[in-house]
PQR file of N, CA, C, O and H, with PARSE charges and radii, in Angstrom:
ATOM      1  N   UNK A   1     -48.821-204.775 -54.978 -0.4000 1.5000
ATOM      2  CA  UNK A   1     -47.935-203.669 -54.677 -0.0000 2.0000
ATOM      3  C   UNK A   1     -48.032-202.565 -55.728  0.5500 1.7000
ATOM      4  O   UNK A   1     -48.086-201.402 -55.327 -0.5500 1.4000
ATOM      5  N   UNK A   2     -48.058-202.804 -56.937 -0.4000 1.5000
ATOM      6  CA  UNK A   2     -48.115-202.412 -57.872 -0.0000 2.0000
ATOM      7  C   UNK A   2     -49.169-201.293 -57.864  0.5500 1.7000
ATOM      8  O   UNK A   2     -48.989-200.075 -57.849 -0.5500 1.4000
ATOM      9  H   UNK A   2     -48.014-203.748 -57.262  0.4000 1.0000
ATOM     10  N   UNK A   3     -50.599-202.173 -57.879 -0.4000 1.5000
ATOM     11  CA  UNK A   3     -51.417-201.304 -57.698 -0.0000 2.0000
ATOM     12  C   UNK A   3     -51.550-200.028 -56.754  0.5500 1.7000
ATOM     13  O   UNK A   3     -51.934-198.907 -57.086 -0.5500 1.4000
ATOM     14  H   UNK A   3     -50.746-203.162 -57.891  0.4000 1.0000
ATOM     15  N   UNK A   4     -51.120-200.490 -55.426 -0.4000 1.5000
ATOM     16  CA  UNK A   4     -50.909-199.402 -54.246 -0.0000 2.0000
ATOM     17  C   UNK A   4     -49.969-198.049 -54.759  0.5500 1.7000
ATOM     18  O   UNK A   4     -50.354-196.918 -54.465 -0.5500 1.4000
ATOM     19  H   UNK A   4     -50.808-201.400 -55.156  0.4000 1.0000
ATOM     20  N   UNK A   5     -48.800-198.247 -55.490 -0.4000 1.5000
ATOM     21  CA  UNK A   5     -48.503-196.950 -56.594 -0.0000 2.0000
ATOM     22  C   UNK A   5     -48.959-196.325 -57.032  0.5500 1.7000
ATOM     23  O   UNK A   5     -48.833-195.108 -56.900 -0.5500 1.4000
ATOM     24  H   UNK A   5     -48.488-199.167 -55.729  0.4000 1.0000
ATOM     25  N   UNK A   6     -49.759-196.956 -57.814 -0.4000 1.5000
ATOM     26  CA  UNK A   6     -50.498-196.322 -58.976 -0.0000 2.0000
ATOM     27  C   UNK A   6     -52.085-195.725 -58.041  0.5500 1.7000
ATOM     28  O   UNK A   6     -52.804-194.803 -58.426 -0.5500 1.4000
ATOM     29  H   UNK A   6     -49.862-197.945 -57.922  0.4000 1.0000
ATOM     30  N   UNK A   7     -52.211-196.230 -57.283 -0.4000 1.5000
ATOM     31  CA  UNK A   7     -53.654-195.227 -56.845 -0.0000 2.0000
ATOM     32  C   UNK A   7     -52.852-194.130 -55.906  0.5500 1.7000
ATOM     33  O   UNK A   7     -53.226-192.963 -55.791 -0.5500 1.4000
ATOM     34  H   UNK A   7     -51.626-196.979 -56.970  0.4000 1.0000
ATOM     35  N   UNK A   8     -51.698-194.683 -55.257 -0.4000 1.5000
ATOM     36  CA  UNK A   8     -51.478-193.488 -54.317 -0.0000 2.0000
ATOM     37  C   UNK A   8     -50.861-192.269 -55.235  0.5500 1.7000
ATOM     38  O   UNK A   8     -51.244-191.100 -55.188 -0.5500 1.4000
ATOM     39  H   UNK A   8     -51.394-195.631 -55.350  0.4000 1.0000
ATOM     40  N   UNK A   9     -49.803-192.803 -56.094 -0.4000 1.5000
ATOM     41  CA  UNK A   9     -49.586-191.601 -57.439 -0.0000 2.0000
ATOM     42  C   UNK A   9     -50.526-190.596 -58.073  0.5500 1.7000
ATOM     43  O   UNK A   9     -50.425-189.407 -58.372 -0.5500 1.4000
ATOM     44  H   UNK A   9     -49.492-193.752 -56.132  0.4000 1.0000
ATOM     45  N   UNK A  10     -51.429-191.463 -58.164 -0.4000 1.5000
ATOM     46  CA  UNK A  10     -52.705-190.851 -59.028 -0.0000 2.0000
ATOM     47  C   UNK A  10     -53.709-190.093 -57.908  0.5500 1.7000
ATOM     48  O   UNK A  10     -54.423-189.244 -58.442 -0.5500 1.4000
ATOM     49  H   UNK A  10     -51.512-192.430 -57.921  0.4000 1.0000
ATOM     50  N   UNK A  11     -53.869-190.216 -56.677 -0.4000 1.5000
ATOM     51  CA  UNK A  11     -53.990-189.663 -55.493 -0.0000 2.0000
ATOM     52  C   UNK A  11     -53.775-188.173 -55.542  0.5500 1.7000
ATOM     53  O   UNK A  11     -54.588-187.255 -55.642 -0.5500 1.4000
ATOM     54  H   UNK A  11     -53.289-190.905 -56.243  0.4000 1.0000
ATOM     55  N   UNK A  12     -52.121-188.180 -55.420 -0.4000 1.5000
ATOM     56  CA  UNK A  12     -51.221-187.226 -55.418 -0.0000 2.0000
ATOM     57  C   UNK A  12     -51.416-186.299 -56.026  0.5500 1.7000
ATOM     58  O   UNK A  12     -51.500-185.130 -55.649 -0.5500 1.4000
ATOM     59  H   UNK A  12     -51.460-188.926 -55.338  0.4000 1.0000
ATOM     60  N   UNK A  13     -51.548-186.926 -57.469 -0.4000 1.5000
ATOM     61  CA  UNK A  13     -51.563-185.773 -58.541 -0.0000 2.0000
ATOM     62  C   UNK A  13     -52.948-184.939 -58.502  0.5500 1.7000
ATOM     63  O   UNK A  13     -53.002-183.711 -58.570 -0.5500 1.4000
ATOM     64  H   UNK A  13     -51.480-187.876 -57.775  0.4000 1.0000
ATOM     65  N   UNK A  14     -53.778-185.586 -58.413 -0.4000 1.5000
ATOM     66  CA  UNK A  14     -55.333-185.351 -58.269 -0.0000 2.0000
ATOM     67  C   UNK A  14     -55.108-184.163 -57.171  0.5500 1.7000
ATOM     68  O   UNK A  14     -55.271-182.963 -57.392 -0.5500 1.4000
ATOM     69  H   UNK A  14     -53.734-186.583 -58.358  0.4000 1.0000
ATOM     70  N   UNK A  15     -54.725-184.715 -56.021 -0.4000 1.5000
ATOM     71  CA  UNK A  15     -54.633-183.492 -54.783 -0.0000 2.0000
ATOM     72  C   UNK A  15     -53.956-182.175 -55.287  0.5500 1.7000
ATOM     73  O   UNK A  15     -54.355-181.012 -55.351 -0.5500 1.4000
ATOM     74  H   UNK A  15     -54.593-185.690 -55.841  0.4000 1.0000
ATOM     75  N   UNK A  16     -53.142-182.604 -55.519 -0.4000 1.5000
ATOM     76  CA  UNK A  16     -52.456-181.431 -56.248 -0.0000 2.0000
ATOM     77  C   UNK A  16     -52.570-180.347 -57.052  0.5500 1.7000
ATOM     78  O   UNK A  16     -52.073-179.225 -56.965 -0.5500 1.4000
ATOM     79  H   UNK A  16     -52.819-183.548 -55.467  0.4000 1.0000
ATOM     80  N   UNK A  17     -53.660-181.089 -58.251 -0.4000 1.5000
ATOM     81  CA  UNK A  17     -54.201-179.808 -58.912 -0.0000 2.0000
ATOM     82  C   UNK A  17     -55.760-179.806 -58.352  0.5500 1.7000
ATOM     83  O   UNK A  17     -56.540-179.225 -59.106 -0.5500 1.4000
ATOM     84  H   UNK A  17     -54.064-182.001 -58.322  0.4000 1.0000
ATOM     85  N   UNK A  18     -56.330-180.359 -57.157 -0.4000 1.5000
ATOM     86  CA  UNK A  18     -57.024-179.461 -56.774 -0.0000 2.0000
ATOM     87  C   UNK A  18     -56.749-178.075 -55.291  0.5500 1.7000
ATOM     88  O   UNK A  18     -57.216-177.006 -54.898 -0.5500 1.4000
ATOM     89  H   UNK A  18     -55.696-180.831 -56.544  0.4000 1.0000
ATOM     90  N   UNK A  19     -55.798-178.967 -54.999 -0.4000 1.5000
ATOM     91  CA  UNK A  19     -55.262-177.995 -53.901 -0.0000 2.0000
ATOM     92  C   UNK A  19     -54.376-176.868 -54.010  0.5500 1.7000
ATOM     93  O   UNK A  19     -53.181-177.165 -54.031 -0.5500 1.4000
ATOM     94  H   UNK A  19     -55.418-179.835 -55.318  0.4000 1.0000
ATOM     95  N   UNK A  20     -54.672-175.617 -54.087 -0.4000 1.5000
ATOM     96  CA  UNK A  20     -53.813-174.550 -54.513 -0.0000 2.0000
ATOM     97  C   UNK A  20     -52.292-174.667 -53.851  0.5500 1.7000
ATOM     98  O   UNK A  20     -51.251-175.000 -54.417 -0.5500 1.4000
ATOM     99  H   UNK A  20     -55.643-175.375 -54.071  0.4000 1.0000
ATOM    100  N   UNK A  21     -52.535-174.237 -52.295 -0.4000 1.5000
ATOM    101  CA  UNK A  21     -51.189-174.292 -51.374 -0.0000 2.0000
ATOM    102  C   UNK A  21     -50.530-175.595 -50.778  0.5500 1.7000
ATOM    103  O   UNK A  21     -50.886-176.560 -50.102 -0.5500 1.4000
ATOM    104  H   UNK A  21     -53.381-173.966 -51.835  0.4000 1.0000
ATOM    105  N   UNK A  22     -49.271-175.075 -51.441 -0.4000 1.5000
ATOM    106  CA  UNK A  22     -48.710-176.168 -51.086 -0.0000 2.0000
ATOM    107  C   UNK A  22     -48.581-177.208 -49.891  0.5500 1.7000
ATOM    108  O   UNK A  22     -48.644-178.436 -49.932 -0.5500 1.4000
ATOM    109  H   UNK A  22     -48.983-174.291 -51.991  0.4000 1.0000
ATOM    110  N   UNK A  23     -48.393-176.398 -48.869 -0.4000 1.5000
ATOM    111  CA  UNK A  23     -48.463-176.788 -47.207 -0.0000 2.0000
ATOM    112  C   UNK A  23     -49.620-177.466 -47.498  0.5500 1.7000
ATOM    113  O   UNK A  23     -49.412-178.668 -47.660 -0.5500 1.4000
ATOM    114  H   UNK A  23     -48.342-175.400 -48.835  0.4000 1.0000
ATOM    115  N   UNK A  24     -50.717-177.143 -47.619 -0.4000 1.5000
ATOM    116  CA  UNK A  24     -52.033-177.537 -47.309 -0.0000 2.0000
ATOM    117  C   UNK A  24     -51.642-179.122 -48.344  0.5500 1.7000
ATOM    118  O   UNK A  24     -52.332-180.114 -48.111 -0.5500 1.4000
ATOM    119  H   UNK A  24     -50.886-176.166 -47.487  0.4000 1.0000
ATOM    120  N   UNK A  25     -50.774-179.189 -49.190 -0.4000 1.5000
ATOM    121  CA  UNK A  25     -51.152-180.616 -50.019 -0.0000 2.0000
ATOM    122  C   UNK A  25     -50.251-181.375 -48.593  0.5500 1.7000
ATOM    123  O   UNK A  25     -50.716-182.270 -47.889 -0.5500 1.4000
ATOM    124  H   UNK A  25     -50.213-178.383 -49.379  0.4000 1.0000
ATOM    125  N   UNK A  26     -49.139-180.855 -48.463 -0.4000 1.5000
ATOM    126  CA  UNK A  26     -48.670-181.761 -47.840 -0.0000 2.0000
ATOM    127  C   UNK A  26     -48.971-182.029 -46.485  0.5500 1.7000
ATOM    128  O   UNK A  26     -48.445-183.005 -45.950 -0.5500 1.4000
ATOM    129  H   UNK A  26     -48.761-180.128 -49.035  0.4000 1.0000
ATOM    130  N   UNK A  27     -49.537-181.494 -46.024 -0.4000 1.5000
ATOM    131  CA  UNK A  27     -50.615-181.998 -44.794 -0.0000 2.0000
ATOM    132  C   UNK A  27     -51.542-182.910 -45.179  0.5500 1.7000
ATOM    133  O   UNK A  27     -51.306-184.054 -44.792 -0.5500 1.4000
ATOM    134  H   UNK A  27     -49.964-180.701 -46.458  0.4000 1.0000
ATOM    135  N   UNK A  28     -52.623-182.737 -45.889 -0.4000 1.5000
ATOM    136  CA  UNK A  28     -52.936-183.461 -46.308 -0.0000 2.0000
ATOM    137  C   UNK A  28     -52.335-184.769 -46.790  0.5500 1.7000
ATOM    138  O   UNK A  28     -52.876-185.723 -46.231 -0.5500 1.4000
ATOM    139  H   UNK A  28     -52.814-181.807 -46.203  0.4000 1.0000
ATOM    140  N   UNK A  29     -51.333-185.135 -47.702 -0.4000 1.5000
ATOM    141  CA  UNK A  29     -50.307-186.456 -47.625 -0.0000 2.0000
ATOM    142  C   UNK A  29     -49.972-186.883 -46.230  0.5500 1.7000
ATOM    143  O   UNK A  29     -50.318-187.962 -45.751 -0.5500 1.4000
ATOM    144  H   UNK A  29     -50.893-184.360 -48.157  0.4000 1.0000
ATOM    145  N   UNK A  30     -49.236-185.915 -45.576 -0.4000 1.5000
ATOM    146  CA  UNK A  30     -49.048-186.228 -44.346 -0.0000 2.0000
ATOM    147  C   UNK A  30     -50.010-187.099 -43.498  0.5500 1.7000
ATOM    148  O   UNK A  30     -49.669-188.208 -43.088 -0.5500 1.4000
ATOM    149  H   UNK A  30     -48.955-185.038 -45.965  0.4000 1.0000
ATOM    150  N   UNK A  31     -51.102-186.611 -43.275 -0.4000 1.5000
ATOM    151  CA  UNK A  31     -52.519-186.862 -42.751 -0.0000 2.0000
ATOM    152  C   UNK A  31     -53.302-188.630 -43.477  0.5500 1.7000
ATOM    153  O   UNK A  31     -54.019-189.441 -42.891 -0.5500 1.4000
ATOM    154  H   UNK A  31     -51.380-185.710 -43.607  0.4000 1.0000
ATOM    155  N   UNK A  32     -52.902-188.647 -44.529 -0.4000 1.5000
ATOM    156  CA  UNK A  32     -53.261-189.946 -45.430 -0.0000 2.0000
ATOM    157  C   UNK A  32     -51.688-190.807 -45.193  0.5500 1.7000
ATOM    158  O   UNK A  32     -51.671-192.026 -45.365 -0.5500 1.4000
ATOM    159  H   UNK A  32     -52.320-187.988 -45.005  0.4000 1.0000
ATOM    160  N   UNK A  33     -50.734-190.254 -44.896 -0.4000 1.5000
ATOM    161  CA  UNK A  33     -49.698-191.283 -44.702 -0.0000 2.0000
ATOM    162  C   UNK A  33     -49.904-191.940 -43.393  0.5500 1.7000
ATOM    163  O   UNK A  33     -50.076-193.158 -43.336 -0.5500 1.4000
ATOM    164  H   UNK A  33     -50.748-189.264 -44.757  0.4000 1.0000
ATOM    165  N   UNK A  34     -49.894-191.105 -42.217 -0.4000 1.5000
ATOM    166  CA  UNK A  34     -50.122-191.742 -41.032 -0.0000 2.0000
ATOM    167  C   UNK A  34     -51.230-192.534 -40.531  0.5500 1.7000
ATOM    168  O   UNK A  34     -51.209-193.439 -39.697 -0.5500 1.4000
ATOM    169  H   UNK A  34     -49.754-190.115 -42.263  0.4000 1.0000
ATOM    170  N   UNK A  35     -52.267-192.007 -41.225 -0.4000 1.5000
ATOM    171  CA  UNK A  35     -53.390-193.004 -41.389 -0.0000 2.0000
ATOM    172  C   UNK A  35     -53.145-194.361 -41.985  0.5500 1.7000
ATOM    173  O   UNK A  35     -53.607-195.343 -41.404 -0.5500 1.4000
ATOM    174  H   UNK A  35     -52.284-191.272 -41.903  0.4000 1.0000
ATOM    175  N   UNK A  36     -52.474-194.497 -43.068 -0.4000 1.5000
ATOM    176  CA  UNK A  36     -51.995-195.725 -43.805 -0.0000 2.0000
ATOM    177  C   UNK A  36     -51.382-196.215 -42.683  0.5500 1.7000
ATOM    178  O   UNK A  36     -52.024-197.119 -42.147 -0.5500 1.4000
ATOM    179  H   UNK A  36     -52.099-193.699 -43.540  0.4000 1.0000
ATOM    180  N   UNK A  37     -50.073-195.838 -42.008 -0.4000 1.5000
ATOM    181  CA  UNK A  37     -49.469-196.324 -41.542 -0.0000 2.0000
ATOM    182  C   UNK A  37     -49.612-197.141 -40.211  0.5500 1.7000
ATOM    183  O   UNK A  37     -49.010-198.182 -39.946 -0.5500 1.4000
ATOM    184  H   UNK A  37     -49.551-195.104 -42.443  0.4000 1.0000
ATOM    185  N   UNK A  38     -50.626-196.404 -39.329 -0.4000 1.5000
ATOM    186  CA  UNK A  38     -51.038-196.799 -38.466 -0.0000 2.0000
ATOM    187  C   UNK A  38     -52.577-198.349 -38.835  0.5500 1.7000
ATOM    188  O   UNK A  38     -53.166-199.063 -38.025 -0.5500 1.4000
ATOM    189  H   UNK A  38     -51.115-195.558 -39.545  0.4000 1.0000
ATOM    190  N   UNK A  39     -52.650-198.294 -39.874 -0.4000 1.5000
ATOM    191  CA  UNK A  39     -54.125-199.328 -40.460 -0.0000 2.0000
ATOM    192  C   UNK A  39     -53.321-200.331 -40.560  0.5500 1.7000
ATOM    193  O   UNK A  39     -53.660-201.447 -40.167 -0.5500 1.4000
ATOM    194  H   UNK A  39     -52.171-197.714 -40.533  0.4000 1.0000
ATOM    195  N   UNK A  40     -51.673-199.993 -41.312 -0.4000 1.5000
ATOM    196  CA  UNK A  40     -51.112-201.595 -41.894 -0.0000 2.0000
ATOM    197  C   UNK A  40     -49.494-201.586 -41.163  0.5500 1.7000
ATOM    198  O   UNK A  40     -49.243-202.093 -40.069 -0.5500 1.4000
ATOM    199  H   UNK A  40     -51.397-199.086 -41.631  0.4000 1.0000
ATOM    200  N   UNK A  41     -48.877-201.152 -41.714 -0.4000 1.5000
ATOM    201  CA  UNK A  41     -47.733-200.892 -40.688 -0.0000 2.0000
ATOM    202  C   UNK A  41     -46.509-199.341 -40.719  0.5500 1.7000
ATOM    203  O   UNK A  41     -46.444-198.756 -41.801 -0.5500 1.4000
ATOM    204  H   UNK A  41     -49.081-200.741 -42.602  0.4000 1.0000
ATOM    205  N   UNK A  42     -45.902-198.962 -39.903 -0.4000 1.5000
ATOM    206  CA  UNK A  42     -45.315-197.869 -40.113 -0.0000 2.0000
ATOM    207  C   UNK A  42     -44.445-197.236 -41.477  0.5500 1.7000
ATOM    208  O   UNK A  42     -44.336-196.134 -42.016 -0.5500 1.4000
ATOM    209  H   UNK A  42     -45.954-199.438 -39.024  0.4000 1.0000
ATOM    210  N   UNK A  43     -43.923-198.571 -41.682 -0.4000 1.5000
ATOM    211  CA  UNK A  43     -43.170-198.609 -42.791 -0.0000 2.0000
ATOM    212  C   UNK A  43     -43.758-198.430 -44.390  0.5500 1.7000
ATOM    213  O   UNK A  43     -43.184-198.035 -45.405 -0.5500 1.4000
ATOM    214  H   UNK A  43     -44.012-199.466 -41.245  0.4000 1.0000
ATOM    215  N   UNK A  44     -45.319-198.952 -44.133 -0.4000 1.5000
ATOM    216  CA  UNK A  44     -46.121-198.332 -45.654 -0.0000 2.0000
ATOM    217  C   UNK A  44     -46.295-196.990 -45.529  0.5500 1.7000
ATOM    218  O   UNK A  44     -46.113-196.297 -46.530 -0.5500 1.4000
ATOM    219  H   UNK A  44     -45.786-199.273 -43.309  0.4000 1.0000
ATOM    220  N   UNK A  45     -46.734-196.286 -44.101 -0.4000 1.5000
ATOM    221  CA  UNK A  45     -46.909-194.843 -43.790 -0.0000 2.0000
ATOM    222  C   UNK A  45     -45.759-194.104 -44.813  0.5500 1.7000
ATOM    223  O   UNK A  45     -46.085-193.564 -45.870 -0.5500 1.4000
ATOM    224  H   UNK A  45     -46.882-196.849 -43.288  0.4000 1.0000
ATOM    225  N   UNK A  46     -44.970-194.143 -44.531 -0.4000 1.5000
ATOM    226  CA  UNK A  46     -43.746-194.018 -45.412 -0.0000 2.0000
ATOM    227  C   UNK A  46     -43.393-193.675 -46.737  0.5500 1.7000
ATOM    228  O   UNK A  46     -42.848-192.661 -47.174 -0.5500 1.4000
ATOM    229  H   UNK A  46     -44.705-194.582 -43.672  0.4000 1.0000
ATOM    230  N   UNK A  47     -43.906-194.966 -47.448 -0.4000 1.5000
ATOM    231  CA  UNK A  47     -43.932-195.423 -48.792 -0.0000 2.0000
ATOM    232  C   UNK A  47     -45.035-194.590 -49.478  0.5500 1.7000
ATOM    233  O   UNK A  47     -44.964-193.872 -50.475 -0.5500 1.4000
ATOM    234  H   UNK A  47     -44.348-195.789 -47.094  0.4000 1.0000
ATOM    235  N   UNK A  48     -45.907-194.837 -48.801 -0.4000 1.5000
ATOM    236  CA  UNK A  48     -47.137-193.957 -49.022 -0.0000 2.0000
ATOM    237  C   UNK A  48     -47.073-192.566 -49.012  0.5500 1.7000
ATOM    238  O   UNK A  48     -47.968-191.949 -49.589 -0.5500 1.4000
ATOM    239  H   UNK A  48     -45.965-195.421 -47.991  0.4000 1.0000
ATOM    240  N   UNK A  49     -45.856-191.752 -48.263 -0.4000 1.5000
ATOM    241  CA  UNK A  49     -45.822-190.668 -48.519 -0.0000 2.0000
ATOM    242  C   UNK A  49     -45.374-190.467 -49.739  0.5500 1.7000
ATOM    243  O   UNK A  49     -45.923-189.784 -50.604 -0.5500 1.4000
ATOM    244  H   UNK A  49     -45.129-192.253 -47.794  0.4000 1.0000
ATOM    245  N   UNK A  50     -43.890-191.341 -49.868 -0.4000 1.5000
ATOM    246  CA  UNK A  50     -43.029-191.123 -51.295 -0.0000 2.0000
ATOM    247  C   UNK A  50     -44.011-190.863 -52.437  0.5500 1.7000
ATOM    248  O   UNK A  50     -43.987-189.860 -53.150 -0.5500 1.4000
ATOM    249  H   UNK A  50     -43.444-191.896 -49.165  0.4000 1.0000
ATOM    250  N   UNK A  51     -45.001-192.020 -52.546 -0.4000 1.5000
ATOM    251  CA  UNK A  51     -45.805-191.986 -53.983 -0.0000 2.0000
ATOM    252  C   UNK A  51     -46.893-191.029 -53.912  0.5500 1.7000
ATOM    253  O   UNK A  51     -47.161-190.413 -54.944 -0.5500 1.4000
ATOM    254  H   UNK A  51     -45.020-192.835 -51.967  0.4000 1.0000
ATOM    255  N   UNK A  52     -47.612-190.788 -52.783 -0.4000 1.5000
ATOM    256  CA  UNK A  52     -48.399-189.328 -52.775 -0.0000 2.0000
ATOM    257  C   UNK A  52     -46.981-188.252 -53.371  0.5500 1.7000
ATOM    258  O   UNK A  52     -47.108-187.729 -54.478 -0.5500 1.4000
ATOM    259  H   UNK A  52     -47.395-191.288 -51.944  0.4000 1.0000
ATOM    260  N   UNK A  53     -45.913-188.044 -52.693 -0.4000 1.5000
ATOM    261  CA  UNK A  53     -44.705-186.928 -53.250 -0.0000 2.0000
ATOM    262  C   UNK A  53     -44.475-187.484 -54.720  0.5500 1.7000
ATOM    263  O   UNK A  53     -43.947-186.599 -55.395 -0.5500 1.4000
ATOM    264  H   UNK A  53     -45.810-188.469 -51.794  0.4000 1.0000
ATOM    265  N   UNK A  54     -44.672-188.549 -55.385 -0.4000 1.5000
ATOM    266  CA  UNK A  54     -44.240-189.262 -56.388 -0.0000 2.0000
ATOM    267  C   UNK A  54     -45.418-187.858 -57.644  0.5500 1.7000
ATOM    268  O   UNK A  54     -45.066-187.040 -58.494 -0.5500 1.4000
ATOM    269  H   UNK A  54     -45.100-189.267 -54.837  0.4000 1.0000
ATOM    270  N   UNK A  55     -46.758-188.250 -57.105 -0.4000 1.5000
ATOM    271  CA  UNK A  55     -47.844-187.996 -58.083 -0.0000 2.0000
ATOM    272  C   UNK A  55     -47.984-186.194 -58.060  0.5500 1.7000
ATOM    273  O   UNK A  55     -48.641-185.488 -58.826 -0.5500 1.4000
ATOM    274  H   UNK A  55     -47.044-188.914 -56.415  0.4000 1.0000
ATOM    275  N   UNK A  56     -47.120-185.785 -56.902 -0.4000 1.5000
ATOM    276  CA  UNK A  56     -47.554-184.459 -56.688 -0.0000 2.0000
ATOM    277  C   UNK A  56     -45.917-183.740 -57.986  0.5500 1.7000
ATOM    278  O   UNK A  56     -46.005-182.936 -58.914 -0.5500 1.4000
ATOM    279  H   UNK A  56     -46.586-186.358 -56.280  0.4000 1.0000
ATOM    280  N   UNK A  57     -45.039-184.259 -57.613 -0.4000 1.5000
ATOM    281  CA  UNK A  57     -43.780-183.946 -58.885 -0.0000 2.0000
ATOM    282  C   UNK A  57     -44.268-183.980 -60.169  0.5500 1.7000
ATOM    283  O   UNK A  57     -44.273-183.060 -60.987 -0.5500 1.4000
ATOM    284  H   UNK A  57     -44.968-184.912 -56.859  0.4000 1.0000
ATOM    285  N   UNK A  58     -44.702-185.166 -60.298 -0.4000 1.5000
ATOM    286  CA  UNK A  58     -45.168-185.495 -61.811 -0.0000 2.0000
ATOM    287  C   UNK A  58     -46.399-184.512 -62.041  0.5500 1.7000
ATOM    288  O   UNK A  58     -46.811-184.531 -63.201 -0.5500 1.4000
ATOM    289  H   UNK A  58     -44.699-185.913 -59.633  0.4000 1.0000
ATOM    290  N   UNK A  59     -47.074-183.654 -61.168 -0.4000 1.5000
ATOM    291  CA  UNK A  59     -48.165-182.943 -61.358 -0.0000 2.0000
ATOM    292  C   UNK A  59     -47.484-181.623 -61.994  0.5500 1.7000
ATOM    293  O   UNK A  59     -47.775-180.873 -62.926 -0.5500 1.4000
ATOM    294  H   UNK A  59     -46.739-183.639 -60.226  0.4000 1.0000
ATOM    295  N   UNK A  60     -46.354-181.704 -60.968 -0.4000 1.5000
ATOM    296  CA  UNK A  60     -45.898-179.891 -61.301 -0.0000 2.0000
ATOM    297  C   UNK A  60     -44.808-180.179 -62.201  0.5500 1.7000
ATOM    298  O   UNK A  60     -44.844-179.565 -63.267 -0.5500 1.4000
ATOM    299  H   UNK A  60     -46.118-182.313 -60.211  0.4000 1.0000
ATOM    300  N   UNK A  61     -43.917-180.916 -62.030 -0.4000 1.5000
ATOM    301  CA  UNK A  61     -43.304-181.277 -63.597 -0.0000 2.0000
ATOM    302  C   UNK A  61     -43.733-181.224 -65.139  0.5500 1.7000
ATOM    303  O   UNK A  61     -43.027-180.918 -66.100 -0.5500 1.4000
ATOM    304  H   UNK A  61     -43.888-181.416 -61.164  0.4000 1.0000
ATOM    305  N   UNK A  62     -45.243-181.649 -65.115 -0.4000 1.5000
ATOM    306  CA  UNK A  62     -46.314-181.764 -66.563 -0.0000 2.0000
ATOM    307  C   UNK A  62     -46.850-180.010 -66.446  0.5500 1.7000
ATOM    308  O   UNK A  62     -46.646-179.350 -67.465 -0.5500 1.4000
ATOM    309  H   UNK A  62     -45.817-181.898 -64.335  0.4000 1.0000
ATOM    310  N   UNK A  63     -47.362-179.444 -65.517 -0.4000 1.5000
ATOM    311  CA  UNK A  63     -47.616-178.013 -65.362 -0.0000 2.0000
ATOM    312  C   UNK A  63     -46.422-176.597 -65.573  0.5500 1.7000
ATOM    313  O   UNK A  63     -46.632-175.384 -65.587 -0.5500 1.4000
ATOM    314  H   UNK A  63     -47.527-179.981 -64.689  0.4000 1.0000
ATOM    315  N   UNK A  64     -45.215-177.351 -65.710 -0.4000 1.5000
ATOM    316  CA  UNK A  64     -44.294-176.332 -65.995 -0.0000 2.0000
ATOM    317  C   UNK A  64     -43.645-176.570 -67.104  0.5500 1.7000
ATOM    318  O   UNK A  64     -42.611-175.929 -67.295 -0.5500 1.4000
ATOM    319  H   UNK A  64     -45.045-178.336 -65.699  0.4000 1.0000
ATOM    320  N   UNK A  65     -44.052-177.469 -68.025 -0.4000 1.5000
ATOM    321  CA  UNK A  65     -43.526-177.659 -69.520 -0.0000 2.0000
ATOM    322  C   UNK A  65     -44.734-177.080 -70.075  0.5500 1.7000
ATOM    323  O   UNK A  65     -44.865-176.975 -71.294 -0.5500 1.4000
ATOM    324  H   UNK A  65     -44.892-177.990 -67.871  0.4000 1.0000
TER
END
């Protein structure tokens, strides 16, 4: 479980500072959540968004200090 955090976090953040607009990241999450979700079950789709949203905060949180 653990691990699934930490790559989807680190995912996030990665997308983030390569993707300028915002919309466009979260489509993209969007697009990788439902994919998850539909491979294993709805409810990781989900989870999987939070920690993609998890890695994309911590991106712009570290970029505005």
């Amino acid at each position: 479980m653990l691990k699934y955090v930490i790559i989807f976090s680190l995912l996030g953040f990665l997308l983030s500072k390569f993707i300028e607009e915002d919309k466009t990241v979260f489509g993209v999450f969007l697009a990788i959540s439902v994919i998850w979700g539909l491979s294993s079950a709805p409810i990781w789709g989900l989870v999987t968004f939070g920690e993609l949203t998890l890695g994309y905060g911590i991106s712009k949180a570290l970029t505005r200090s």
